[in-house]
KEBAPA-696837 format. One line per field, with one value per residue: residue in one letter; x, y, z negated of N, C-alpha, C in turn; residue number from 1. Coordinates in nm, 3 decimals. Last residue first. Layout:
<kekols>
type [a  ...]
n.east [X  ...]
n.north [Y  ...]
n.up [Z  ...]
ca.east [X  ...]
ca.north [Y  ...]
ca.up [Z  ...]
c.east [X  ...]
c.north [Y  ...]
c.up [Z  ...]
seq [NUM  ...]
</kekols>
This chain:
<kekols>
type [x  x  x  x  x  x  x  x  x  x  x  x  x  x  x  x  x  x  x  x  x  x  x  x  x  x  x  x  x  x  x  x  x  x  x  x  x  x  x  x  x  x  x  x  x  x  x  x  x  x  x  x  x  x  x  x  x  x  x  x  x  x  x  x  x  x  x  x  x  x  x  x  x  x  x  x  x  x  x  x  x  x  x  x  x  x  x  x  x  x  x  x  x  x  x  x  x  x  x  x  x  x  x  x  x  x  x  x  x  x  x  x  x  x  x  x  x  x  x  x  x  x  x  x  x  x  x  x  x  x  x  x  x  x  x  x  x  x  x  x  x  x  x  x  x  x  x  x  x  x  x  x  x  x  x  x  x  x  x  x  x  x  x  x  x  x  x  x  x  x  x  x  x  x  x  x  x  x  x  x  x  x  x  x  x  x  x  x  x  x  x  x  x  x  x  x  x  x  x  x  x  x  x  x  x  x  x  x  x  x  x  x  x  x  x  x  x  x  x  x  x  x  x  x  x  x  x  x  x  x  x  x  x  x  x  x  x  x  x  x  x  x  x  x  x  x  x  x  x  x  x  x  x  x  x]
n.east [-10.042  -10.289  -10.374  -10.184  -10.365  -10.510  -10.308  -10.419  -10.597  -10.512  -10.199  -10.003  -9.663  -9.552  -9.727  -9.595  -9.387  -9.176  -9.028  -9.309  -9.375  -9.338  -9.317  -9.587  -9.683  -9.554  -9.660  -9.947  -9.938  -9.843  -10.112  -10.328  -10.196  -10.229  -10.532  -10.596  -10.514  -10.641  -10.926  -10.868  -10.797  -11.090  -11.264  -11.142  -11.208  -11.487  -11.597  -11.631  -11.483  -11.329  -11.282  -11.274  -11.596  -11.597  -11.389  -11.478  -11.700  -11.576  -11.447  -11.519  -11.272  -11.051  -10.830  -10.903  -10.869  -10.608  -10.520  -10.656  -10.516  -10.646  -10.558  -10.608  -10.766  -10.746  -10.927  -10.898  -11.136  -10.993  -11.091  -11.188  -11.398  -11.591  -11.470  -11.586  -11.831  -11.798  -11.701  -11.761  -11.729  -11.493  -11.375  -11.516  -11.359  -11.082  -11.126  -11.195  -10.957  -10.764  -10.890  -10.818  -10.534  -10.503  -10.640  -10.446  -10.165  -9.934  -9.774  -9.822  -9.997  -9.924  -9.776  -10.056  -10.222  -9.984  -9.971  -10.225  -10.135  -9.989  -10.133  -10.304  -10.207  -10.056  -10.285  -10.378  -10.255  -10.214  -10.467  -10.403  -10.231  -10.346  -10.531  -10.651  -10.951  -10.961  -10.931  -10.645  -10.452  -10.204  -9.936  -9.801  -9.720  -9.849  -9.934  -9.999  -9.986  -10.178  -10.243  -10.478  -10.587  -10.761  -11.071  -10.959  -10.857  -10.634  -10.791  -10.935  -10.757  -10.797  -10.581  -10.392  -10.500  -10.408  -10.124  -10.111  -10.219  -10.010  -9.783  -9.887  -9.882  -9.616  -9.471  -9.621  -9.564  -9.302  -9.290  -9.408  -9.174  -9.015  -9.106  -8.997  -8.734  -8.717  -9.020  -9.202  -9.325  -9.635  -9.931  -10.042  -10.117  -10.366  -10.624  -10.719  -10.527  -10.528  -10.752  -10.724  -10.583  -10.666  -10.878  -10.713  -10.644  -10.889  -10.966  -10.727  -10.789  -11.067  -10.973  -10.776  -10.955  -11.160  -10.965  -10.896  -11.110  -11.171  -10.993  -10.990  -11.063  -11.324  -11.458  -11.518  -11.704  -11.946  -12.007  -12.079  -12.284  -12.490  -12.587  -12.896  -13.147  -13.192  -13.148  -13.363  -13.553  -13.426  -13.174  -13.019  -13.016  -13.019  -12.981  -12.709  -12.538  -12.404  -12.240  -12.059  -11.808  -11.806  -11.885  -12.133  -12.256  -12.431  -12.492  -12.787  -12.765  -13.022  -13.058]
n.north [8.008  7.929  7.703  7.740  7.861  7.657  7.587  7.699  7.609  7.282  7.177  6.972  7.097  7.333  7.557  7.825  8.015  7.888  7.851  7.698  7.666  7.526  7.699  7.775  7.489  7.487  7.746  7.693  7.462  7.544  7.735  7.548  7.411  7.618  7.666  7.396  7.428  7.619  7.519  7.335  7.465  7.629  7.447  7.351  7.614  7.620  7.264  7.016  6.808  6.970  7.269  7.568  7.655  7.519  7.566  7.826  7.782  7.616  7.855  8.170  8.378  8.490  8.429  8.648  8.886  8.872  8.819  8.907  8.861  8.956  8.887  9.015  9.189  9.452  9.518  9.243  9.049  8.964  8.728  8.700  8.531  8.683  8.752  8.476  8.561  8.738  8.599  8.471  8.524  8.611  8.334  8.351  8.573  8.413  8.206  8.351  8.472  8.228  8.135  8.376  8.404  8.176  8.189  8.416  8.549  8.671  8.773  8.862  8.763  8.517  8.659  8.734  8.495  8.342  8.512  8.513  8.193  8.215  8.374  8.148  7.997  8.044  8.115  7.842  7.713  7.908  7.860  7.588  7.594  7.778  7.609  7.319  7.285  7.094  7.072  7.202  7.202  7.458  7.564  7.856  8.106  8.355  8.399  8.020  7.770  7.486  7.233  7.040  6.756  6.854  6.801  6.895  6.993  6.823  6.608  6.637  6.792  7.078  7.206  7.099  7.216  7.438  7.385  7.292  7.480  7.660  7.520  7.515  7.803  7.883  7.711  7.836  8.067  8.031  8.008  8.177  8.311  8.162  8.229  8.507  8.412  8.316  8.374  8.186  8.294  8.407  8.435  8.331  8.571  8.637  8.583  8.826  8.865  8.658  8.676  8.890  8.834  8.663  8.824  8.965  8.812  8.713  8.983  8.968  8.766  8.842  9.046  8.947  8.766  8.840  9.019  8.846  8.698  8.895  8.926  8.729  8.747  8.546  8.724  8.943  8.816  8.748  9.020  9.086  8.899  8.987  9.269  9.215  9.237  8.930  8.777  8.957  9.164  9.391  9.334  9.172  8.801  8.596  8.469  8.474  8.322  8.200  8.393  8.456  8.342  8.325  8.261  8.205  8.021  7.804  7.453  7.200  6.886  6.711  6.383]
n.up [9.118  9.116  8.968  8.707  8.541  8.424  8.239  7.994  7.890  7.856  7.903  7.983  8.070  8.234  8.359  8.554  8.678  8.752  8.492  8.207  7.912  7.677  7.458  7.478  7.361  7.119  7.009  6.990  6.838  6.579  6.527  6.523  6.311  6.107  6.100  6.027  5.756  5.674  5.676  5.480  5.236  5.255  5.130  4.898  4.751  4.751  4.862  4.983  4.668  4.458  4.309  4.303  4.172  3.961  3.829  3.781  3.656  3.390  3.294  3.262  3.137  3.035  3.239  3.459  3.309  3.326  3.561  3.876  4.187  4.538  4.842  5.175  5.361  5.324  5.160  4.891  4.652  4.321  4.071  3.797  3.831  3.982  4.177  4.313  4.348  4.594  4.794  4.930  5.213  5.220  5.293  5.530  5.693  5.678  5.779  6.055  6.145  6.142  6.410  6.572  6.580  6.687  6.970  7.043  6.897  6.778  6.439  6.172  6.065  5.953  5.756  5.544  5.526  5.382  5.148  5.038  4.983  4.818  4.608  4.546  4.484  4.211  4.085  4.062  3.893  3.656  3.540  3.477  3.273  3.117  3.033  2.966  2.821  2.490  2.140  1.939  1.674  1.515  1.357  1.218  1.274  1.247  1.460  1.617  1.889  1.973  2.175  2.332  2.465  2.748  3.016  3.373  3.584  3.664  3.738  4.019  4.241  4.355  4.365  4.529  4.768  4.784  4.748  5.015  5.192  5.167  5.272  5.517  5.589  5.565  5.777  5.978  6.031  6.091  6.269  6.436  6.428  6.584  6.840  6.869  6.863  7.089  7.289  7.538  7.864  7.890  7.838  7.589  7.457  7.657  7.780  7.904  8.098  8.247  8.384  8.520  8.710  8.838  8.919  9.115  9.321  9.424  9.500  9.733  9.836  9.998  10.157  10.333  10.472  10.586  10.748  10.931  11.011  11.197  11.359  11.554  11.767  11.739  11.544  11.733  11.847  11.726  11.670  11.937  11.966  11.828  11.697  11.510  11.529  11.420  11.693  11.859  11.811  11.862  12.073  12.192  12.310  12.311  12.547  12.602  12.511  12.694  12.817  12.643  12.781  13.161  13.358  13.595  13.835  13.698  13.813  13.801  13.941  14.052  14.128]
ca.east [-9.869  -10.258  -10.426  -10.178  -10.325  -10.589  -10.333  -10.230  -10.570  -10.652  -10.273  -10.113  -9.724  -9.484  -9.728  -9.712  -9.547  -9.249  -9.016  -9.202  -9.381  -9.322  -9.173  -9.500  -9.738  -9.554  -9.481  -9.841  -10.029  -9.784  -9.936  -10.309  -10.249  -10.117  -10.430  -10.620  -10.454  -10.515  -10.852  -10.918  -10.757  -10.953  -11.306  -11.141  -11.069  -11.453  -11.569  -11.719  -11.551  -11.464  -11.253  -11.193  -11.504  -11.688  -11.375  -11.328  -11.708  -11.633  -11.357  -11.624  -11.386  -11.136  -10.821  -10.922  -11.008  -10.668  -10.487  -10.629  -10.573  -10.546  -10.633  -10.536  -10.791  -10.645  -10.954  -10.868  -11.037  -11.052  -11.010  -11.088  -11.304  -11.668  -11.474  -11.428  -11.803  -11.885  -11.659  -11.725  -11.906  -11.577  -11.373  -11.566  -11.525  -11.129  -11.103  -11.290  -11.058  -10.808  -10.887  -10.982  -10.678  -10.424  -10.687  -10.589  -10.231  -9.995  -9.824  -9.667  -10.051  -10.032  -9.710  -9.928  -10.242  -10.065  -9.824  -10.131  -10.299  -9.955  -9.954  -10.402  -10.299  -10.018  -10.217  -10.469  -10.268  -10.106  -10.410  -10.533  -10.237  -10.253  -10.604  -10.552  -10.923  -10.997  -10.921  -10.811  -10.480  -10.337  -9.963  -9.932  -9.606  -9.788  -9.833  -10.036  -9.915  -10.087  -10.149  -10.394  -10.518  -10.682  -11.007  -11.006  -10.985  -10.634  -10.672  -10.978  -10.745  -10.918  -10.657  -10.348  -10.537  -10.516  -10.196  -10.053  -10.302  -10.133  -9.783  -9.849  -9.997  -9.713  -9.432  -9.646  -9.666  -9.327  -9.252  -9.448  -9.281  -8.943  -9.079  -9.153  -8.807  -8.680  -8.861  -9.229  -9.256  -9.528  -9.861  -9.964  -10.059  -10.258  -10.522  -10.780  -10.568  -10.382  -10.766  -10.805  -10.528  -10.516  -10.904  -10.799  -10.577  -10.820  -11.042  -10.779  -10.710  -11.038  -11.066  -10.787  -10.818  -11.163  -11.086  -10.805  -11.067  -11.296  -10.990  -10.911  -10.977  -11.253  -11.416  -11.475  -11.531  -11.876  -12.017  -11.937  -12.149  -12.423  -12.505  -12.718  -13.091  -13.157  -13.062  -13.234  -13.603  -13.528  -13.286  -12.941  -13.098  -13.069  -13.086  -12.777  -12.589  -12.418  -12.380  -12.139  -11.928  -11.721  -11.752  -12.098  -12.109  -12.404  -12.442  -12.716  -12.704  -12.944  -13.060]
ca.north [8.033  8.081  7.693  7.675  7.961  7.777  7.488  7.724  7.719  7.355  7.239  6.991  6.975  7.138  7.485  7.721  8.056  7.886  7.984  7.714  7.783  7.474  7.662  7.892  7.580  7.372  7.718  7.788  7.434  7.449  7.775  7.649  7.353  7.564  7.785  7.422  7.328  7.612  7.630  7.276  7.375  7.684  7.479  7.253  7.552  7.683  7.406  7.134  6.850  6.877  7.178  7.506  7.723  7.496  7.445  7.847  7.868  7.553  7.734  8.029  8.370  8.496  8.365  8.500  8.864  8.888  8.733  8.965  8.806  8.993  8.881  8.920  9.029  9.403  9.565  9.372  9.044  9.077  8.744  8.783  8.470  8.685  8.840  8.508  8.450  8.816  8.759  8.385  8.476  8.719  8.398  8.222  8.529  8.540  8.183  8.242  8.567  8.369  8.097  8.322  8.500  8.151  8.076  8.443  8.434  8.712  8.689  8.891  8.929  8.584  8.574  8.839  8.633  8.330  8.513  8.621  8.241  8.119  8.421  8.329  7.964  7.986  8.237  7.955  7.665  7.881  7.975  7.665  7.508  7.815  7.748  7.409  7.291  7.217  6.992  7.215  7.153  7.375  7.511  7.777  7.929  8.296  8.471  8.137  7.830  7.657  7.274  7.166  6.822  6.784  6.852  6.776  7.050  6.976  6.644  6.609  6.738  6.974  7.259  7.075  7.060  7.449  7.451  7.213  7.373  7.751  7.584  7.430  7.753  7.912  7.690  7.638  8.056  8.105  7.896  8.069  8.371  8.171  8.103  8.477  8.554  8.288  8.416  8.211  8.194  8.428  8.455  8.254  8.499  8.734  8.474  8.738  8.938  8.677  8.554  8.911  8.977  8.608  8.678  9.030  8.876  8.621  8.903  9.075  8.776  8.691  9.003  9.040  8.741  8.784  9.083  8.915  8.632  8.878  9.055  8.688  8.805  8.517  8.595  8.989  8.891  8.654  8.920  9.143  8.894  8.879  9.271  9.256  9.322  9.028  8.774  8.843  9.023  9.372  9.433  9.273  8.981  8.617  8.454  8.558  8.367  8.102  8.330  8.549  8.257  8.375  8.180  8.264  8.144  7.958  7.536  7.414  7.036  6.822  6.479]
ca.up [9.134  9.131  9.108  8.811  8.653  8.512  8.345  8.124  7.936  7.914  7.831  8.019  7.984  8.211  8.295  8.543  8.612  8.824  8.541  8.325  7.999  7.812  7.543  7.489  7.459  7.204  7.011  7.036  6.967  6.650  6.550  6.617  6.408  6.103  6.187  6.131  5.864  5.681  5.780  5.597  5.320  5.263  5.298  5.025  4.766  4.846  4.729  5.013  4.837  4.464  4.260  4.427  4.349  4.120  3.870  3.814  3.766  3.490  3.319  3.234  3.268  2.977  3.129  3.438  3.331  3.200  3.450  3.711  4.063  4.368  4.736  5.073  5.326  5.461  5.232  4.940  4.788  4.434  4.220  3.813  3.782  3.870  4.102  4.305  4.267  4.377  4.748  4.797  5.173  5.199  5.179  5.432  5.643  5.637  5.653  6.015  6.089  6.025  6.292  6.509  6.508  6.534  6.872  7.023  6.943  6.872  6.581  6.295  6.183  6.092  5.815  5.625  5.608  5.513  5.248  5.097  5.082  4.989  4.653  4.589  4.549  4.340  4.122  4.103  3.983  3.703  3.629  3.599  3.408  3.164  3.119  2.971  2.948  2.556  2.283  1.990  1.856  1.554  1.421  1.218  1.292  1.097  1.457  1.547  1.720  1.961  2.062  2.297  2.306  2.731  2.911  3.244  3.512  3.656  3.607  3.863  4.209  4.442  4.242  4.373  4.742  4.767  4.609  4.891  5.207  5.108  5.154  5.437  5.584  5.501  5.654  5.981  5.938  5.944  6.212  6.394  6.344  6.451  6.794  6.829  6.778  6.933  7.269  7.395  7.796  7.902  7.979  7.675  7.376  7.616  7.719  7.795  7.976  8.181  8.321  8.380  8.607  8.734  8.860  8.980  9.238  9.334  9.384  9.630  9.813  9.844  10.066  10.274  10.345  10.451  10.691  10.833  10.921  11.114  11.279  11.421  11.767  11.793  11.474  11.573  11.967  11.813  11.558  11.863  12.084  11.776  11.787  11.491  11.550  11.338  11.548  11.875  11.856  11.695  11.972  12.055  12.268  12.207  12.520  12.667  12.369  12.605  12.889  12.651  12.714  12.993  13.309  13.459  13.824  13.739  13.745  13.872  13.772  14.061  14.016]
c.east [-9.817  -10.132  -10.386  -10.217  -10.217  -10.508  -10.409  -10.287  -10.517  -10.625  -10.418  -10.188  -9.887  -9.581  -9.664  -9.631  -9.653  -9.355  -9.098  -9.191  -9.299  -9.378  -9.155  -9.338  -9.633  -9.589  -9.492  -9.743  -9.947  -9.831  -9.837  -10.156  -10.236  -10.118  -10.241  -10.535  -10.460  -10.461  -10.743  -10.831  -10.760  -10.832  -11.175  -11.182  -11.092  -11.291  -11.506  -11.684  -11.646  -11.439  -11.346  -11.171  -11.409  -11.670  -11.490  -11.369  -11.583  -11.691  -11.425  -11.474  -11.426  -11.254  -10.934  -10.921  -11.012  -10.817  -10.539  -10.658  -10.505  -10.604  -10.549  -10.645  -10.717  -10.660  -10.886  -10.930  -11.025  -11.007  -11.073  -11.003  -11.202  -11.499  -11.483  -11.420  -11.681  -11.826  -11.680  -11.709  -11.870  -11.727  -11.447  -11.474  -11.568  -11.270  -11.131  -11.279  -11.199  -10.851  -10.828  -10.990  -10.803  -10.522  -10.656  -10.658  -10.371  -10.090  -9.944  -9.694  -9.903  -10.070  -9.783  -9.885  -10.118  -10.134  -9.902  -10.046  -10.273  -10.101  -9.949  -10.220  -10.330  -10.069  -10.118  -10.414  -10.329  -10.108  -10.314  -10.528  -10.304  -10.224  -10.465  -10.565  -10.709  -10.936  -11.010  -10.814  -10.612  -10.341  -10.136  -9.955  -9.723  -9.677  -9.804  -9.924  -9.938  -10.054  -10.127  -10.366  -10.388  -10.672  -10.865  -10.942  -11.060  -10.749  -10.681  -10.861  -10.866  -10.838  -10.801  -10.453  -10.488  -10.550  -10.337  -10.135  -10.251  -10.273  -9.923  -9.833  -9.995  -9.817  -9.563  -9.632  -9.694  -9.448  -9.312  -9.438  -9.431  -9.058  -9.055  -9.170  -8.961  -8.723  -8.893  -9.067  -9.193  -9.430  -9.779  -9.904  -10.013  -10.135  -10.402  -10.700  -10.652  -10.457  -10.619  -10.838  -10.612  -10.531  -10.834  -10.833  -10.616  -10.681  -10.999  -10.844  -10.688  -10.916  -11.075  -10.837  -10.780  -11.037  -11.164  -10.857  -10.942  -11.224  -11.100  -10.908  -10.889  -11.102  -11.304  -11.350  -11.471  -11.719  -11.897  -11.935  -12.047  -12.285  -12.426  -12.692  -12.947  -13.150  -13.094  -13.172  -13.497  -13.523  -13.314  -13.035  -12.987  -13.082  -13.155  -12.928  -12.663  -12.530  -12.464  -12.291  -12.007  -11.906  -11.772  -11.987  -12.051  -12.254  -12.375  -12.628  -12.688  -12.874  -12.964]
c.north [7.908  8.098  7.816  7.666  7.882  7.873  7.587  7.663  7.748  7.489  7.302  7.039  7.071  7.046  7.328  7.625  7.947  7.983  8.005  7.847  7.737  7.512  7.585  7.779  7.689  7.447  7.604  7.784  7.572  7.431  7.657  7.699  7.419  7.503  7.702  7.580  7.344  7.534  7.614  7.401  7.335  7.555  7.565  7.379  7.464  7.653  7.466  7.284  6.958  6.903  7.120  7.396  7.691  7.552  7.431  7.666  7.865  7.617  7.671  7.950  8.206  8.444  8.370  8.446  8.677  8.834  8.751  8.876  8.882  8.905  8.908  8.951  8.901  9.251  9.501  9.364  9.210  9.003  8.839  8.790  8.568  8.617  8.828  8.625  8.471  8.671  8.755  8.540  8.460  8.640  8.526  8.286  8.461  8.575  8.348  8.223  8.447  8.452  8.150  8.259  8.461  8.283  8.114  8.324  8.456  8.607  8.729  8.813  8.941  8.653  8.561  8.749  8.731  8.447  8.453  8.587  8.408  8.176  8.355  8.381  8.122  7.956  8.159  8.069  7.792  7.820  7.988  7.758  7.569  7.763  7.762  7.494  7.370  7.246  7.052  7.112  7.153  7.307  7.475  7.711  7.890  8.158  8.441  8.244  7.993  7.660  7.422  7.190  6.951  6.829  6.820  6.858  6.927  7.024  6.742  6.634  6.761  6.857  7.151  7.114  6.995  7.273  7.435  7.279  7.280  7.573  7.599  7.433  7.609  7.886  7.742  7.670  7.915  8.045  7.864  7.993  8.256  8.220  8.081  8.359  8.540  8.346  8.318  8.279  8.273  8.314  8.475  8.277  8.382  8.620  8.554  8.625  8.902  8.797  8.578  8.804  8.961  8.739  8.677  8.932  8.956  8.727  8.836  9.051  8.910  8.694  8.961  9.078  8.836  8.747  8.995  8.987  8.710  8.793  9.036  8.830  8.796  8.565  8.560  8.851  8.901  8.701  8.841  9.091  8.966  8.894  9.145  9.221  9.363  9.209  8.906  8.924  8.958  9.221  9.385  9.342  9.024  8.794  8.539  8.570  8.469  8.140  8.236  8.504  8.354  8.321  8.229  8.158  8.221  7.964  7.647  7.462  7.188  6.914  6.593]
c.up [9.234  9.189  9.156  8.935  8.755  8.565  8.484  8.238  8.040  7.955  7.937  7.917  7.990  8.155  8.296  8.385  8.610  8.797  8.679  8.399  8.143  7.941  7.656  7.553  7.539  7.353  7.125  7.123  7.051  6.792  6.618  6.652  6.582  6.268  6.172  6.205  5.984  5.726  5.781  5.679  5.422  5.302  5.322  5.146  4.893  4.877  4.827  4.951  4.890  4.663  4.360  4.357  4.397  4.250  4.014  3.909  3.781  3.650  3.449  3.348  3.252  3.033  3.009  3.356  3.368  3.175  3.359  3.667  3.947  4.274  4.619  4.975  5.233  5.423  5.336  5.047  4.809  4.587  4.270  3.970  3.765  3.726  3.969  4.210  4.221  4.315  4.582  4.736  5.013  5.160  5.123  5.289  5.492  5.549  5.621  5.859  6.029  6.023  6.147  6.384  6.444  6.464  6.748  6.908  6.904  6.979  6.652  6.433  6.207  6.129  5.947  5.758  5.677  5.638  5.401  5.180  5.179  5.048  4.781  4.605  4.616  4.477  4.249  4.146  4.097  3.904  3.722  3.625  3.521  3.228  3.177  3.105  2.876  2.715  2.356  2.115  1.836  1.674  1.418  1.309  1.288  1.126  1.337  1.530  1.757  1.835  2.022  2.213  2.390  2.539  2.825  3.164  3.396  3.557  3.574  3.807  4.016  4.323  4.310  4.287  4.588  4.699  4.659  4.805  5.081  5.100  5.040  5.304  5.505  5.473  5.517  5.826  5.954  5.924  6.098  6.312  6.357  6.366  6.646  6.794  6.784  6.885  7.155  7.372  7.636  7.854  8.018  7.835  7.487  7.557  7.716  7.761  7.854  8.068  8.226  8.308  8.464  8.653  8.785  8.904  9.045  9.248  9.379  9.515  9.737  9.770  9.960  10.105  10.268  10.357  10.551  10.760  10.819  10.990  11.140  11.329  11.661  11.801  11.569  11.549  11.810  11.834  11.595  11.750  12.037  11.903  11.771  11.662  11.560  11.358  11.440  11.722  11.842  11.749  11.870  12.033  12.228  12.198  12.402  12.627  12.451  12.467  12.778  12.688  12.622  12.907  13.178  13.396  13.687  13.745  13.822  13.806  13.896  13.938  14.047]
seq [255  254  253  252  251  250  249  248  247  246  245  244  243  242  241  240  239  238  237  236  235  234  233  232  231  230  229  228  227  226  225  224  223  222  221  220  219  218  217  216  215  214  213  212  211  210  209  208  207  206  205  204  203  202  201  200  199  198  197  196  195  194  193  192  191  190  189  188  187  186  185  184  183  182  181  180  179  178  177  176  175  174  173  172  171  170  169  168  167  166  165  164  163  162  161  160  159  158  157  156  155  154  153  152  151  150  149  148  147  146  145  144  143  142  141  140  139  138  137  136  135  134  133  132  131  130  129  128  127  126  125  124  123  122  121  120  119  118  117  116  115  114  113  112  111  110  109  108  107  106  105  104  103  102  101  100  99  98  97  96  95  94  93  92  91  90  89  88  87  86  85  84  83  82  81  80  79  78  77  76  75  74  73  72  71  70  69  68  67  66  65  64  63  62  61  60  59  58  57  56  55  54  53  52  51  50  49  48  47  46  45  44  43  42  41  40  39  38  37  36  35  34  33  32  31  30  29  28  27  26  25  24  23  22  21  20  19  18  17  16  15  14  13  12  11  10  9  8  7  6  5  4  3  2  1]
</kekols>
């Protein structure tokens, strides 16, 4: 058995077959394809590269998660705090007017501009307002207390209670509640105290009312704010994350 082997050293011989016209590869010039990779100009050419679009990646994965690309100050720590305290607040009155008592009838007593005592048995209104203006003051202070912050989740979730109070808009009216333009709310005492008891009781008395679906949010942007603060202080100076959050975690494969 005979091997012929040519005088051809360089490995050029190896790809003699394929041309550089129309017929081999394409028309491409595979042997400078080949000298490209070998010289390593072809691989500084993808680092280059990827390393550019991974740069842009972090740029726009940090722009859409605004609220965690930094480690949290006191000062923003503290406007959380606020709205734990507020939202707690706004989830107590909401859940004081979800209670039956409240909207049972009871013996009422008044007295006349003569002393005249009487009792009628009848809703006490001044309970229910009472419950109601407390309710529509932590609901305000909620809204305010979350536009001092800067969190995408703690947005959503008041622009969500937001909504669901705009779906209640005419009902709420119908009791004496406006909503404003910046999403708090007003109550006229006058118009409440004159307004059907039982349209007062179907909008935040019972499961599903609109009182409960306000609870709920308010737990949930409470939720969000604690998810924050927890988030924000375990910022490390590396630029990564101590404790395993979904978000953070994505720029881990970066830093």
């Amino acid at each position: 058995m005979n091997i012929n082997v040519r005088a051809r050293t360089d490995v050029s011989f190896l790809f003699s077959s394929l041309g550089s016209g129309a017929a081999g590869v394409g028309g491409s010039n595979f042997l400078s394809d080949y000298a490209s990779i070998k010289n390593g100009s072809y691989a500084k050419l993808m680092k280059a590269y990827y390393s550019e679009t991974a740069n842009d990646s972090v740029k726009t994965i940090a722009k859409n998660n605004k609220s965690v690309s930094k480690a949290m100050t006191s000062k923003e720590s503290k406007k959380y705090a606020e709205v734990q305290k507020d939202t707690d607040a706004l989830k107590e009155s909401a859940d004081a007017l979800l209670g039956k008592s409240l909207f049972e009838k009871k013996d009422i007593t008044v007295t006349d501009e003569n002393g005249v005592e009487s009792t009628t048995r009848d809703y006490d209104r001044n309970a229910i307002y009472n419950a109601v203006n407390s309710f529509v003051n932590n609901y305000n202070s909620v809204i305010k207390s979350t536009g001092e912050t800067d969190n995408d989740t703690v947005d959503r979730r008041v622009a969500s209670m937001k909504n669901g109070t705009a779906s209640y808009e005419k009902a709420l009216s119908r009791i004496g509640i406006e909503v404003n333009t910046d999403g708090t709310l007003s109550l006229d005492k006058d118009t409440f105290m004159k307004a059907d008891v039982s349209k007062v009781k179907s909008l935040f008395n019972g499961s599903g009312s609109y009182g409960y679906q306000v609870s709920s949010q308010a737990s949930m942007i409470n939720y969000a704010a604690d998810n924050a603060v927890r988030k924000g202080s375990s910022y490390g100076i590396n630029g990564a994350y101590s404790s395993g959050f979904s978000n953070g975690n994505l720029f881990n494969n970066y830093f």
